[in-house]
Every structure is written in C-alpha cells, then in structure tokens.
KOLKOL-97819 format. One line per 5 residues: number of its first residue (from 1); their letters; for each residue x negated, y, z negated of C-alpha. Coordinates in nm, 4 decimals. Layout:
NUM = A = X:Y:Z  ...
***
This chain:
1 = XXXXX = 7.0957:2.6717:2.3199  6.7889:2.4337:2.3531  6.5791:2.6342:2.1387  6.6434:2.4819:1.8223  6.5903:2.0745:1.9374
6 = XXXXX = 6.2160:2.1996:2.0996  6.1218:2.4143:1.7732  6.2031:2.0941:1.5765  6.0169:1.8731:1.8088  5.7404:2.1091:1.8007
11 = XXXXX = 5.7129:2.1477:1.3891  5.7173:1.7462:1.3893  5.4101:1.7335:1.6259  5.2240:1.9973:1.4144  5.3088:1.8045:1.0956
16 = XXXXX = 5.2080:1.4743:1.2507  4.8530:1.6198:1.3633  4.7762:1.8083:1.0339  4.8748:1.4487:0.8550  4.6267:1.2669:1.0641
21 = XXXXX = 4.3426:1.4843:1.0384  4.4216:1.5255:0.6413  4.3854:1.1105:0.7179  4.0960:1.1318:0.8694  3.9241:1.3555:0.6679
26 = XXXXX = 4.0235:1.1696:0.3429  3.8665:0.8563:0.4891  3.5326:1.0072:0.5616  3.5092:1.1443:0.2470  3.5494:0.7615:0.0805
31 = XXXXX = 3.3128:0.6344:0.3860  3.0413:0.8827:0.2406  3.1127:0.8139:-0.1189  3.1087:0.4216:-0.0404  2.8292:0.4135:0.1958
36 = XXXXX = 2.5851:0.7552:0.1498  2.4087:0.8012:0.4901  2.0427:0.6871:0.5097  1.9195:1.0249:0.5416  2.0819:1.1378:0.2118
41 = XXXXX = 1.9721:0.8106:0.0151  1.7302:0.8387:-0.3126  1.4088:0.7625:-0.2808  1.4358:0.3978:-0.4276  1.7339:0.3749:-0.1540
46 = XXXXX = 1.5285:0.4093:0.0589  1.2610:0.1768:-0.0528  1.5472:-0.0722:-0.1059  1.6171:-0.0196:0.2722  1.2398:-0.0632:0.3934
51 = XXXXX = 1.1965:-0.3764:0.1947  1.4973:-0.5485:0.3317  1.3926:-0.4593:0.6885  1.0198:-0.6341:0.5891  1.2084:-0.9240:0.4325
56 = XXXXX = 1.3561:-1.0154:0.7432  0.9829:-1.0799:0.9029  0.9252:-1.3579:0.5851  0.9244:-1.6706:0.6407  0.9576:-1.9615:0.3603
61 = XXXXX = 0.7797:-2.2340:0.5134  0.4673:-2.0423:0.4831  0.5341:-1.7919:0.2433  0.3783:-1.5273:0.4726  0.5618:-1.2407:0.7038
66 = XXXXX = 0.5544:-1.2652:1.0888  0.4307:-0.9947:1.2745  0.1104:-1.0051:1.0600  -0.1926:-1.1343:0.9579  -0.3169:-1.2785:0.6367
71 = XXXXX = -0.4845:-1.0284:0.4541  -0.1729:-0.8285:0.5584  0.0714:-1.0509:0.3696  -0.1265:-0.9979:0.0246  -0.0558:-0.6369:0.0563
76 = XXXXX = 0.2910:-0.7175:0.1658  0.3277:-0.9229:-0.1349  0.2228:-0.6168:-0.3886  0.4187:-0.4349:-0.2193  0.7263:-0.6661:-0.2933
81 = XXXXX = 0.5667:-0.6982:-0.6838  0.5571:-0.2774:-0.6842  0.9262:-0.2024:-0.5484  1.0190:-0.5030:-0.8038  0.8586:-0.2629:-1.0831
86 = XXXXX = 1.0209:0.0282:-1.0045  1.3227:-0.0848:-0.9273  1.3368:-0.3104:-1.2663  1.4470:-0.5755:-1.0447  1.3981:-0.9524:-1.0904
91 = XXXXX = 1.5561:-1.0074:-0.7783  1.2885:-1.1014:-0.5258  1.0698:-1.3217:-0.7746  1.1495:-1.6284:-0.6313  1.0025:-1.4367:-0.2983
96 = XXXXX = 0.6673:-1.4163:-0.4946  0.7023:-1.7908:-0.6040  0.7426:-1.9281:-0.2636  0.4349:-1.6801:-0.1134  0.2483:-1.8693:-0.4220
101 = XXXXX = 0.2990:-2.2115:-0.3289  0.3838:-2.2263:0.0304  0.0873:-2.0007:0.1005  -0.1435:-2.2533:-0.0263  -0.0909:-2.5136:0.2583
106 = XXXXX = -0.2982:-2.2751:0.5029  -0.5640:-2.1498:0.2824  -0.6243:-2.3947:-0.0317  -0.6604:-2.1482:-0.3309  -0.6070:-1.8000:-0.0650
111 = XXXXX = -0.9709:-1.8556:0.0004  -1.0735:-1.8319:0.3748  -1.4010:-1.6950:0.5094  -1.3566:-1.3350:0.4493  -1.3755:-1.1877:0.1065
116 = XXXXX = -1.2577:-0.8836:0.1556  -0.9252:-1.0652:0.2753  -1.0018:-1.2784:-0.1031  -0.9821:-0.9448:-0.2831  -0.6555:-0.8648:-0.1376
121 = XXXXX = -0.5140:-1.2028:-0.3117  -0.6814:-1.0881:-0.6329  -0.5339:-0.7883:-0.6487  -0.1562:-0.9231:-0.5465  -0.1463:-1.2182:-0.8557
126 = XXXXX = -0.2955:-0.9940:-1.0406  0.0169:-0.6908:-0.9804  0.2617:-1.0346:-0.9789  0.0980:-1.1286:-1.3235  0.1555:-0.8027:-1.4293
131 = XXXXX = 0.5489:-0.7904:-1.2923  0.6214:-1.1363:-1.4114  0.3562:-1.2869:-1.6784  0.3268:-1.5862:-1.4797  -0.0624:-1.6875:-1.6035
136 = XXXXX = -0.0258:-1.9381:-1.2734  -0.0682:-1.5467:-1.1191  -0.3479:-1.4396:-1.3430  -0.5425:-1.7965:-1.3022  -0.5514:-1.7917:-0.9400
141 = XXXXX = -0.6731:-1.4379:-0.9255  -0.9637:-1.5388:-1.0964  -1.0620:-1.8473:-0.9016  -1.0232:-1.6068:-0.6001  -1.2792:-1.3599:-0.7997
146 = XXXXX = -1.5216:-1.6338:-0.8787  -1.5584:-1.7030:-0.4709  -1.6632:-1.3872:-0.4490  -1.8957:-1.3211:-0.6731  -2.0737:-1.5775:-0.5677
151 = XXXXX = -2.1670:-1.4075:-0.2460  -2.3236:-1.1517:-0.4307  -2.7366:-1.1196:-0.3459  -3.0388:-0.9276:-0.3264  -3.0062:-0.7925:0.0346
156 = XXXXX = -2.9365:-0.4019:0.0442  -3.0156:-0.4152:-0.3542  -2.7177:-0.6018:-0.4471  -2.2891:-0.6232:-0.3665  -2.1183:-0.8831:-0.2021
161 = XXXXX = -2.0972:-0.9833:0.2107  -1.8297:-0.9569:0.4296  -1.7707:-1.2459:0.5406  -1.9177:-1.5971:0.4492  -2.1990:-1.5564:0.7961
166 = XXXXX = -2.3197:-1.3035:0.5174  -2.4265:-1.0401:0.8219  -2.2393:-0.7067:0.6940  -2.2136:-0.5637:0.3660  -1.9581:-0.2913:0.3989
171 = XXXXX = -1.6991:-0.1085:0.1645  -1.4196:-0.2579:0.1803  -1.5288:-0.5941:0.0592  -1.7463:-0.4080:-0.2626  -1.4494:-0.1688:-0.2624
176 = XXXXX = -1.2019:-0.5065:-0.3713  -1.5078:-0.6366:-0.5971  -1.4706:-0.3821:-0.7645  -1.0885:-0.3223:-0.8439  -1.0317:-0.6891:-0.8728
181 = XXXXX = -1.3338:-0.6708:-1.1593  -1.2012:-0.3999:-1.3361  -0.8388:-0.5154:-1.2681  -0.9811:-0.8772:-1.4362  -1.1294:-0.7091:-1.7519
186 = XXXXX = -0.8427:-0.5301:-1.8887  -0.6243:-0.8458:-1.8627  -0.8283:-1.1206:-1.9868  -0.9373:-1.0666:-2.3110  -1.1741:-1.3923:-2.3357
191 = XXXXX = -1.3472:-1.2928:-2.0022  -1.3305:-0.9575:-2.0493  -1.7221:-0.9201:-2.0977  -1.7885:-1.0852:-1.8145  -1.5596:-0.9218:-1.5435
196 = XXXXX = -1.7017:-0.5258:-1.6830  -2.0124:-0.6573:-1.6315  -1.9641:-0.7282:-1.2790  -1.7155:-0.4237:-1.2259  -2.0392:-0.1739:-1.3922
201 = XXXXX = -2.2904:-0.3735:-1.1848  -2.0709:-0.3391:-0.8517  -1.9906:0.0776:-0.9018  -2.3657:0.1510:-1.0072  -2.4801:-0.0344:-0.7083
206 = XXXXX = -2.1817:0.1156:-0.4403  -2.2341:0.4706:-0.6102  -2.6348:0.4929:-0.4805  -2.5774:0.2798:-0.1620  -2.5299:0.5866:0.0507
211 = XXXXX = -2.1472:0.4872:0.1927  -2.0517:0.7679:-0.0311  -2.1088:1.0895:0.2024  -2.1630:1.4271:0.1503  -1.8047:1.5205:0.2265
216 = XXXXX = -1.6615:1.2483:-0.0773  -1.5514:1.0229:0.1862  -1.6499:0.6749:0.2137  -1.7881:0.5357:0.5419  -1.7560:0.1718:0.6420
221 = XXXXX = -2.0807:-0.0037:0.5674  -2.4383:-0.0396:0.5610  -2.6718:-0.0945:0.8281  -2.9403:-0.3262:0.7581  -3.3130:-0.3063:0.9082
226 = XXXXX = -3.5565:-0.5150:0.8634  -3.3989:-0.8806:0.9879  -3.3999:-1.0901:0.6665  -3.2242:-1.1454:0.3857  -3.3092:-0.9151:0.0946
231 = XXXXX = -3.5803:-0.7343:0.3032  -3.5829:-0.3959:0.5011  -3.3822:-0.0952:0.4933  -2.9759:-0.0248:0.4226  -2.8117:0.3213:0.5153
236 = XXXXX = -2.4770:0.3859:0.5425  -2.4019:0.3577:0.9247  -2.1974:0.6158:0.9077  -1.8803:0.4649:1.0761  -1.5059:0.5411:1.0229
241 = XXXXX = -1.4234:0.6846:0.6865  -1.0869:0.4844:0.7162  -0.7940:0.6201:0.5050  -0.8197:0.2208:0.2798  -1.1507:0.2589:0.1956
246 = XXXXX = -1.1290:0.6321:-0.0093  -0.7963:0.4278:-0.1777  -0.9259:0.0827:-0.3015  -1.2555:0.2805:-0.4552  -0.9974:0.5502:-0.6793
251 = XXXXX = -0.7644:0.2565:-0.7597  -1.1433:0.0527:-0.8431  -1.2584:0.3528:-1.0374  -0.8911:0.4171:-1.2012  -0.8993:0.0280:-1.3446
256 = XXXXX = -1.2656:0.0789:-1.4733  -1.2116:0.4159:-1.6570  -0.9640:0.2137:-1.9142  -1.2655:-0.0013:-1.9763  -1.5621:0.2289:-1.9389
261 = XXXXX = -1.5825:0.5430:-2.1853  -1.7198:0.7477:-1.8767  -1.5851:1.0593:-1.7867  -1.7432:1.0392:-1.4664  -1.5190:0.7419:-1.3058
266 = XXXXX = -1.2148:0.9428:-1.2606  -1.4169:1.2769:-1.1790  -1.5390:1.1109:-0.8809  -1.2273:0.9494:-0.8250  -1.0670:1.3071:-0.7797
271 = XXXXX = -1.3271:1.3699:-0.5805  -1.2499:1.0934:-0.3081  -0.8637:1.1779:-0.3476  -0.9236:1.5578:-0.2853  -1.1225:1.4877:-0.0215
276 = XXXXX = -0.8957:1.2465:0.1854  -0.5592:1.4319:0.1539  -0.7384:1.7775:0.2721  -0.9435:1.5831:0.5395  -0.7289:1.2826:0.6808
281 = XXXXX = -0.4089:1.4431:0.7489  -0.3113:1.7082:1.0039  -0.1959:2.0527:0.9856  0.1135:1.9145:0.8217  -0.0263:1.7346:0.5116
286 = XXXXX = 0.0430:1.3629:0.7465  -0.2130:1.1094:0.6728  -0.3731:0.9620:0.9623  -0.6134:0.7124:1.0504  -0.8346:0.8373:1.3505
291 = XXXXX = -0.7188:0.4852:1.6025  -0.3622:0.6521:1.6063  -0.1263:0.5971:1.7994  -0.2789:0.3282:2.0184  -0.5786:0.1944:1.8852
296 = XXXXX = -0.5321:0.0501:1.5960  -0.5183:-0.3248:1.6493  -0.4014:-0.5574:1.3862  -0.5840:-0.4582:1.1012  -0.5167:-0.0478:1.0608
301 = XXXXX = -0.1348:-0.0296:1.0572  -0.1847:-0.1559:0.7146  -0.4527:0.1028:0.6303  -0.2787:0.4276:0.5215  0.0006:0.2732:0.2406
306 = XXXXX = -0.3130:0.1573:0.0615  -0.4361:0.4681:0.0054  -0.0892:0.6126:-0.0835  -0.0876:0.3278:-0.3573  -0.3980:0.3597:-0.5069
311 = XXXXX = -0.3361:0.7449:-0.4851  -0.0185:0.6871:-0.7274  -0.2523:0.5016:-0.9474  -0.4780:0.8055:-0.9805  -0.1843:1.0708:-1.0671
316 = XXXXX = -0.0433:0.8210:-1.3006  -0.3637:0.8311:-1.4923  -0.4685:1.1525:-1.4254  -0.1931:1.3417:-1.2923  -0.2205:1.6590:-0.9830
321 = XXXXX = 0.0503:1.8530:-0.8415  -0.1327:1.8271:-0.4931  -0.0686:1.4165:-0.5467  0.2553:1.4219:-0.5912  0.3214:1.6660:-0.3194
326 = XXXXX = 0.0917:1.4900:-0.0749  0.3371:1.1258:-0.1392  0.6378:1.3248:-0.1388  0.5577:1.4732:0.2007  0.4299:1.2111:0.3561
331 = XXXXX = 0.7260:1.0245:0.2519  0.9647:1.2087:0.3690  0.7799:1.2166:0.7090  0.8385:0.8520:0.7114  1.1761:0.8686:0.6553
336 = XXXXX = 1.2851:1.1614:0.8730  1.0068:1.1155:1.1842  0.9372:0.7475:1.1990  1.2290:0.5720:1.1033  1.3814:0.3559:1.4042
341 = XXXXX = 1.6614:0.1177:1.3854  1.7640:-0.0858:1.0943  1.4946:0.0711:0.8834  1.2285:-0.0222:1.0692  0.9383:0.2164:0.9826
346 = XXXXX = 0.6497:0.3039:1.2376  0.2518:0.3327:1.2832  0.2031:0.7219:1.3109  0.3803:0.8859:0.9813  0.4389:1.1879:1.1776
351 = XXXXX = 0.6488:1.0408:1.4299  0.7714:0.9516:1.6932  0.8800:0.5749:1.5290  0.6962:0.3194:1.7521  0.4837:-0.0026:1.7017
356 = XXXXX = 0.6135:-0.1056:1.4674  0.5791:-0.4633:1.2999  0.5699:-0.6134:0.8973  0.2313:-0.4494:0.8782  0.3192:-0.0684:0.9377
361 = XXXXX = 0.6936:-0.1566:0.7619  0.4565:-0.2908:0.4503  0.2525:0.0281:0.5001  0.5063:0.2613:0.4956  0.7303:0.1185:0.1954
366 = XXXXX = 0.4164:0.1975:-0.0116  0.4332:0.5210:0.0684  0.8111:0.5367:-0.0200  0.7375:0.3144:-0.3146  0.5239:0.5374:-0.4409
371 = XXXXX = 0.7182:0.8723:-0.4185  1.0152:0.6458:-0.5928  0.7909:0.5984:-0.8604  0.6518:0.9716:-0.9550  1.0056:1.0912:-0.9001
376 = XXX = 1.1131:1.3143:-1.1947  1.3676:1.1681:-1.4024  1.7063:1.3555:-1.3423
***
C-alpha cells in the first residue's frame, strides 16, 4: 500500500512548517529585544530619537538648523544643552561649540536688532554654562544682557523695547529680561547685586503693567497713547495670550524666587501655570496655540515646548501632580498622534503629524525632554 510513503511525506511537511514558524518566531523575539519598537521606547528613547531627527536640519558652517529662524536656533540649542542633562551625555558638546563660534559670523556677539531674539541667546549660554562650565558660555550671556538693558527707558514707566525702532514694549521681550536677570544673579557671584536689581526692577514694573489679566494669563503687549517717548498712556492691548509668554514669566519668576525671599514669586507663578494648562489646551489636556493648524507662520511652531520647559522648571521647584500629568500627556500625544516618519514630530500636539520643520521638532523634544526628566526613577 501507498499509505505509509504519503503519511511520511505528510509528517515531514508538518515538521518542516512548525520548524519554520518556531524560526520565525525566535527571530522576532531577538528583533524586539535588539531593536524595541518606537512606540514601546522610554521616554529618553524617545527624546534620543527626536533629537537625532533635529540634528539632521544642523548645519556646521553656521552653527544654526535649517528649516528655522534665528531666535529659533537658541531654543534649539537649550534644547540640545537640556536632553544633554538628562541624558548625562557629553556627546553633543562639540554641537554646542560649533553653534558658539560659527554662529558668530552672522550676528557678532548673537546681537541683532531684536532683543527679545537677544534673550533667547542669554538664556541658551547660560543652560550650556550650566551643562558644561564653559565661562566662554557664561561671558557671552552677559554681553548679550548688557545690550539689553540698555534699551530700558521711561516710556510706559519703565521695561525694555522690542526691537531696536523702540515702537512696542510687549512681554515677551520683559518676559526674557527678566529670566535672563534672575538666571544672571544666581550664577555670578561678583555681579550678583547688579543683575537682582534689574530682575526686582523688571517683575515690579511687568507685575502693575496690566499684561497680566484677570484670568492669570499674560497678553502680548502694551499699547501706547500719547505719541512720544515716555509720555501718554500704556494698557495692555489685550492681544494673544500665546502659550510662550505664561512660560518664560514662571521660568522668570522660578529663577528669581532662589534670589528673592518672597513667597509671592512662585504663588503667582502657580497662578500663570494653573491658568494655562486648564485654559490653552482642549478637552483632552493638548496644549494649543490659537494660529493652529495653519496660521502659525515662522515664529509659533516654537511657542508651545517653551512653556512645557519652563513648566518643568516650576514642578521641579515647586512640585504639582497636575504638572507632571499635564507633560506626561501631552507627551505622549506627541509621540502617539504627531509622530511622522523618521521621528519627525509635528505643529498640532494632538495630531494629525504635519508641518513639520526644526522649529516644531525643537518644540516638541521639549516636551519629551521634559517628561524624561520628571520620570520616576524605577
């Protein structure tokens, strides 16, 4: 009979398939132990991921990132200083060397005509000072600081301009005078005196300006009447309480408070923070900025991961559940809802990925930063 020849052929078929799935299944497993899918990575893998994606947009001949503007590469830069922090890396130091130097050749001493785009610079040798102890960091900070404070006048009571056509005085610019005071007097011990001064004269004079409103949230600037310098009348006008401007003010008053004995810095600090994670977000917990998805030009991408940073600088001081769980969640929104290829990371949190460029990739890896670094030890 035949019978026995097929059952044999039949056994050997079964055995071969069962072998090659056993195979197969053996060499997934080692794939997923070797190479952990993006979507189950740690939080600092995931960082890792953004940051590499952003690096690709730098360029060494000018030490800035394409895509992106100036005052965008300073916060590009602290962002490459912060993941260096919490990563414990000395890695991408040179990355911060060449910014440094190669920077230079377009704006001699990061000065240009806006000083709110100066502050940025401040504040990123200031966070590379702190990462490396380079005092080439902490030196150039300060020359930045001195341009500014020399725009300070009279008009509107007091604080800085805009721009150097000194026709605006709005809150991001006092926002940066500000943190890059306070930032100045608790790491300079021989100008210490002098930088408080200016950080107590800038938050007395911001705190009764009026760009503070009634809901905690800070509005853009002040409108003058009255035509000249240092004469007529300056209101808030009431424009955009952008999701930046409620985080350079806590991460101002958060830098101050170490300084300043009063109580009331990181009260109203909470304040701002309640205020903008219960107001600028949608029914999810999402920050947004109100120009999403299409309107936000150069300049907003950037807007959001400063607040998340500045945010993390609160809870570190002064530490909230709600904090944590508002980075956490808007994190992991990033991640899971506006993450397109190679880790390229989107405008609108909340997804669909989109528009995106090495201003809303900066953006977003402070956001992921940041929930790396409140992440409970394990």
């Amino acid at each position: 009979m035949n019978l026995a020849p097929d059952g044999e052929a039949s056994m050997g078929t079964a055995w071969r398939w069962r072998t090659n799935i056993l195979l197969a299944t053996c060499l997934l497993a080692a794939l997923a132990v070797k190479a952990p899918a993006l979507q189950s990575a740690t939080r600092l893998e995931r960082a890792s991921t953004a940051l590499q994606t952003l690096l690709g947009w730098f360029d060494e001949s000018t030490g800035l990132y394409k895509t992106t503007g100036w005052w965008n590469a300073a916060n590009a830069t602290t962002a490459l200083a912060d993941y260096s922090r919490v990563s414990k890396s000395k890695k991408y130091f040179t990355t911060l060397a060449d910014t440094f130097v190669a920077a230079q050749n377009a704006h001699s001493g990061f000065l240009n005509k806006y000083y709110d785009d100066e502050g940025w610079w401040v504040l990123a040798w200031v966070d590379a000072y702190d990462l490396t102890g380079n005092k080439l960091y902490l030196s150039m900070a300060e020359s930045i600081f001195a341009d500014m404070a020399a725009s300070w006048d009279g008009t509107c009571g007091g604080g800085i301009w805009w721009s150097k056509d000194r026709n605006y005085k709005n809150a991001i610019a006092n926002e940066l005078f500000l943190s890059a005071a306070a930032h100045l007097a608790n790491r300079d011990s021989v100008g210490q005196a002098g930088y408080l001064d200016w950080a107590n004269r800038e938050w007395m004079w911001f705190a009764k300006s009026g760009m503070i409103n009634a809901q905690n949230l800070v509005n853009d600037g002040l409108r003058i009447d009255g035509g000249q310098q240092g004469a007529g009348t300056c209101t808030s006008n009431g424009r955009t309480t952008w999701s930046y401007n409620q985080g350079v003010v806590v991460g101002g008053l958060v830098e101050l408070a170490k300084l300043n004995s009063d109580p009331s810095l990181i009260g109203t600090a909470h304040n701002i923070a309640t205020s903008a994670i219960t107001s600028l977000v949608d029914s999810n917990g999402i920050l947004h900025d109100s120009c999403e998805p299409a309107r936000c030009g150069a300049d907003a991408p950037q807007f959001k991961g400063i607040f998340v940073r500045n945010l993390v600088a609160l809870d570190v001081a002064s530490p909230r559940p709600a904090y944590k769980s508002f980075v956490e969640t808007n994190a992991d929104a990033i991640w899971d809802k506006s993450r397109g290829p190679d880790g390229r990371l989107g405008l609108v949190w909340s997804g669909p990925f989109g528009g995106d460029n090495a201003s809303s990739q900066s953006s977003a890896l402070d956001a992921l930063i940041g929930a790396a670094a409140l992440q409970s030890p394990e």
